[in-house]
N, C-alpha and C positions, 0 to 999 in steps of 0.2 A: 504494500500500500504506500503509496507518495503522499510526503509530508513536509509541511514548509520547513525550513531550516531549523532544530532544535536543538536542545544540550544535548552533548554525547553522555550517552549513557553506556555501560560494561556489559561486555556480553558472555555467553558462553564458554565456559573453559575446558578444554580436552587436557582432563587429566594425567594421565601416566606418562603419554607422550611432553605433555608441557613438562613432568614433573621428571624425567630423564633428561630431558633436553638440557632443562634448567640444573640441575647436577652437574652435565658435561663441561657446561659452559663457566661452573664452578669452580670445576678440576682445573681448567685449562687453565683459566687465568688465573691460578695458585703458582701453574708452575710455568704459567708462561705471561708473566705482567705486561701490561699494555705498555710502551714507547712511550712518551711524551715530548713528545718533538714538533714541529712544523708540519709536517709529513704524513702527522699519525693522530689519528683519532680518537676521542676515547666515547664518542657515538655509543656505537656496541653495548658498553658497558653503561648504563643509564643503568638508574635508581627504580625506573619504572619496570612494571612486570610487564614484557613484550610478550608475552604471549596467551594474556588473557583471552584472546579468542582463538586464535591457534595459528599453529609454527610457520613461516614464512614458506620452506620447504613444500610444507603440504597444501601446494597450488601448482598449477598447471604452470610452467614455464618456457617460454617461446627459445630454443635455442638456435631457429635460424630458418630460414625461408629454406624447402624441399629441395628446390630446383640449384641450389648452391654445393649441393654436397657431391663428395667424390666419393660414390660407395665400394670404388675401387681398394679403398683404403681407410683408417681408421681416420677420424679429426681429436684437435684437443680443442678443448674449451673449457673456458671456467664461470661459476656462478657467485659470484665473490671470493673468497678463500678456500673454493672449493675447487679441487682440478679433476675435470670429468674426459673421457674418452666415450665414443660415439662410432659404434660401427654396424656394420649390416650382416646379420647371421639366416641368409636365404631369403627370405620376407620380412622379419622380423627386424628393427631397428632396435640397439641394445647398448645402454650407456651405464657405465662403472666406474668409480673411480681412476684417474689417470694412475695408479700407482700398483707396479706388481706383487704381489701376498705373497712373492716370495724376497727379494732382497731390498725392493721397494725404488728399482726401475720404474721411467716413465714406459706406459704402452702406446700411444699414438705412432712412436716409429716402426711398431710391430710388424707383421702382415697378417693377414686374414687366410687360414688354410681351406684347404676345400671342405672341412667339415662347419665352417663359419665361424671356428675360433681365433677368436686375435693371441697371436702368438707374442710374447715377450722376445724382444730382442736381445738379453743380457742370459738366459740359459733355454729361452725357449721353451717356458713354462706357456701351458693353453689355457685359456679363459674363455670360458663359454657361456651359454645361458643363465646357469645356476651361480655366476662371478656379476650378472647383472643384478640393479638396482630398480625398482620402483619399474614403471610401463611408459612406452610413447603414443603420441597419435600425430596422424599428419590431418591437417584443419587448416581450410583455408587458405591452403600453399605452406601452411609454418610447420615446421617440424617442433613438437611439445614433448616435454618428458614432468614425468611427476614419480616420486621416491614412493610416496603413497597410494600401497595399490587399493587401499579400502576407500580412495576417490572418486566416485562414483560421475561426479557431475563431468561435462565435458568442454574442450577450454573456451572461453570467452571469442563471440561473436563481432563481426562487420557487417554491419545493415548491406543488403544488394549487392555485396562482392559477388554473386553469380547472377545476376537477375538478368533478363532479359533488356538489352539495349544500353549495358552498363561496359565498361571496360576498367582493369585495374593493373597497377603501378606496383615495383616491389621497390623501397629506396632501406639502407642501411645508412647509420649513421651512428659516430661515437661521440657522445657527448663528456667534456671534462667538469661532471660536476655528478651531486651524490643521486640516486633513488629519487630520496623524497622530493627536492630541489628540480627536478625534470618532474613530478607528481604536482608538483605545485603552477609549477611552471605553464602545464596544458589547460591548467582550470582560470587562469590566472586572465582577467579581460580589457586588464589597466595596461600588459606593457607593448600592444601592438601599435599603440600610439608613438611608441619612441624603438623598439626594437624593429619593426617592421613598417617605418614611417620611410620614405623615398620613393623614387623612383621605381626600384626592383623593391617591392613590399604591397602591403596592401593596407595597412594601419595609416590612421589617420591622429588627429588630436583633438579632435571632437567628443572622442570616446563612444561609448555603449548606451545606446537609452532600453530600455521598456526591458530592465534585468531581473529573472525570478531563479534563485536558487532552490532546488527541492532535494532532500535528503528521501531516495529512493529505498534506500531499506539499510542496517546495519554497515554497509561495506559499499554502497556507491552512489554515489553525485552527480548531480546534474543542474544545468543553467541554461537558460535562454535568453537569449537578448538580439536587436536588432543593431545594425551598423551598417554604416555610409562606407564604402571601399572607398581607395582614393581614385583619381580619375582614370591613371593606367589602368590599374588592373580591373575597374567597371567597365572600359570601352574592350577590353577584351571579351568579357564575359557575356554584355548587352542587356539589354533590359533596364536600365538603369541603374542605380550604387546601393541605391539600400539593401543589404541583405537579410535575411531569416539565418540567426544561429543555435545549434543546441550543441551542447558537449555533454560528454559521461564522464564520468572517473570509477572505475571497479578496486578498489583495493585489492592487490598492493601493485599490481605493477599493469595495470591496463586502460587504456582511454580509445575512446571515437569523437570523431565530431562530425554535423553536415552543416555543409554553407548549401543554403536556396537562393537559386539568383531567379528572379519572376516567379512562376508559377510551377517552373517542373522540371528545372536547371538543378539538378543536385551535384553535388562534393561530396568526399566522405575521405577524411583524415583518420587512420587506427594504426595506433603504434603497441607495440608492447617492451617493456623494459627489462634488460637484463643486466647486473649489476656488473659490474666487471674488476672493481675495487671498489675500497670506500669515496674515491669521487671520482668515477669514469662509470658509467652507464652506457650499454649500448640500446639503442632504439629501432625495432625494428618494423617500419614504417609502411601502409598499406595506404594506396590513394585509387579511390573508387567515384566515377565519375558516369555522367551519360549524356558529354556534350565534350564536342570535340573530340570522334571515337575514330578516324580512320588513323594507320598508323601516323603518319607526318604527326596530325592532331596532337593525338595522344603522349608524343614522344616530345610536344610543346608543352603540355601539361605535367609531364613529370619532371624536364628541365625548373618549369615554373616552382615547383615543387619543391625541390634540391635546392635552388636560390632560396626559400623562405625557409626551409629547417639549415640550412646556412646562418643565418642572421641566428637563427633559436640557438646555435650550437654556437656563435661569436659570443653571446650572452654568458650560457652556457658554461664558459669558458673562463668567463669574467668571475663567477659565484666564489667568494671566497674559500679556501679550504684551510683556513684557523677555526676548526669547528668550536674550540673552546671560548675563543673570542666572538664568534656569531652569538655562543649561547648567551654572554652577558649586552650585545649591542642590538640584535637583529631584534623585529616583531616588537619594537616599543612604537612604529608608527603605522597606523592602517591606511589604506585607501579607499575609497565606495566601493563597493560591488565584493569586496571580496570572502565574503560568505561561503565559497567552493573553497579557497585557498586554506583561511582558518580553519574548516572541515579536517582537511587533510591534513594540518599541521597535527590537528589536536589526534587524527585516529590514526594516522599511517606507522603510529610505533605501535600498537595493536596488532597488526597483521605483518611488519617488519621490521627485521632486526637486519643489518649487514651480514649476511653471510659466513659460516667459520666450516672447519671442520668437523667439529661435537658438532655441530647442525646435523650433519649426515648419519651418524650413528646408529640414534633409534629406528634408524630404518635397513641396518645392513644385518641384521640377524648375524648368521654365522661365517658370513663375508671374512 
């Protein structure tokens, strides 16, 4: 049920799992103390209990658009301090830790033998099925993995990525700045005025009129508001400047938006985020449209594209990383409209915490 913007209230807590987690996470920084440097965060370690509603891990995770992968061979990747290996055993897509159970080799140099084991390159030790973590699904174009196989639900949607007379875009992009800060950032309807104010942009300094924030259930957001493009990017579009916008935010790491230009001109901007340290996120970004579909068109559209999460990522970029110093200066001034953004400040440590290793644990059984 949709409900106007209200105090965050606590939700359900997934005990054993929160209640190992939170042990692990114990252990570790006993015997491995956080940094305190420039460099290093102490984010992670907040006072608050992150996992009042449940573990970050136990979400569907976007590790990369389908069509990028070389299932010739194994990839590595990581999900914050976690380093994962991704390979293909017949049909099956199957991700494990980067690290061999036997002297604690990386696997991604491995190879894949005809039985679909990824082979350890330091004695040759096979890892198979039963060395895999948690299940994947390809959705969408994206390839998902999740450590949780008692996950039932399936990962987060983009409105008309197949629909009839639509066309869609795949862009990647690495953002230098944290999670939540790119979580804020897509709700956020004060900075297209100055971040994507010029020529290549489409923010104006007029700003947003007719804005309604609605707290959609427990774990996502949304706003709509109306806005004058500036003149470029209207006489591209046609119909005039004023547009129709809505956004989502799904906690913890997922967003859409559609821009309506007239009557029946749709956008659709959907990214999902994947951490990649404590301030580098990567975004992986879906542009779904049904105007200007032949290829030339379309390959103007996605350039257009690339220029605006350009300006997002020069931002981006800018975001401080003295987290300790954000914590005593930042959030003492607000702006109008920003009802989506304090949302997310106050919940997104709820459903995320950075990333470690004791993350992965409760879920590797006899791994």
């Amino acid at each position: 049920m949709m409900r106007q913007m209200t105090q965050v209230r606590p939700g359900p807590i997934r005990g054993t799992l929160r209640t190992t987690q939170g042990k692990l996470r114990k252990q570790l920084l006993e015997t491995h103390p956080p940094t305190l440097d420039k460099n290093s965060s102490t984010h992670s370690v907040a006072l608050q209990d992150p996992f009042s509603h449940k573990p970050y891990l136990s979400n569907w995770h976007c590790l990369g658009f389908a069509q990028r992968f070389d299932w010739t061979k194994p990839t590595e990747l990581n999900i914050g301090d976690i380093p994962l290996v991704v390979w293909k055993n017949g049909t099956d897509v199957l991700v494990a830790p980067n690290v061999c159970k036997h002297l604690g080799s990386t696997l991604h140099e491995g190879a894949i033998d005809e039985e679909g084991c990824l082979v350890c390159p330091y004695h040759g030790l096979k890892h198979g099925r039963e060395h895999a973590i948690g299940k994947t699904m390809m959705h969408q174009g994206k390839l998902y993995w999740t450590p949780d196989t008692t996950l039932h639900a399936t990962p987060p949607s983009i409105p008309n990525i197949n629909a009839k007379g639509f066309v869609h875009s795949f862009l990647e992009f690495d953002m230098d700045a944290s999670l939540e800060d790119c979580a804020m950032n897509t709700m956020d309807v004060n900075h297209p005025g100055w971040v994507h104010h010029g020529t290549i942009g489409f923010g104006n300094r007029g700003g947003p009129t007719d804005v309604i924030h609605r707290e959609l259930s427990d774990r996502s957001v949304s706003l709509q508001f109306k806005y004058n493009a500036n003149r470029v990017v209207s006489a591209t579009k046609g119909k005039g400047r004023s547009t129709k916008n809505f956004h989502f935010y799904e906690l913890p790491c997922f967003t859409w938006s559609v821009v309506t230009f007239g009557q029946d001109r749709l956008l659709y901007i959907g990214a999902d985020f994947l951490p990649l340290s404590r301030h580098k996120t990567r975004w992986f970004v879906t542009v779904v449209h049904n105007y200007y579909t032949n290829p030339i068109q379309k390959k103007a559209v996605e350039m257009a594209a690339r220029l605006i999460l350009s300006q997002d990522q020069q931002q981006m970029g800018r975001q401080s990383k003295y987290d300790d110093m954000r914590k005593l200066v930042s959030s003492k001034h607000h702006l109008p409209f920003e009802e989506a953004v304090d949302w997310i400040r106050n919940k997104i440590g709820h459903y995320y915490l950075y990333p470690v290793a004791a993350d992965l644990a409760p879920y590797m059984g006899e791994h």
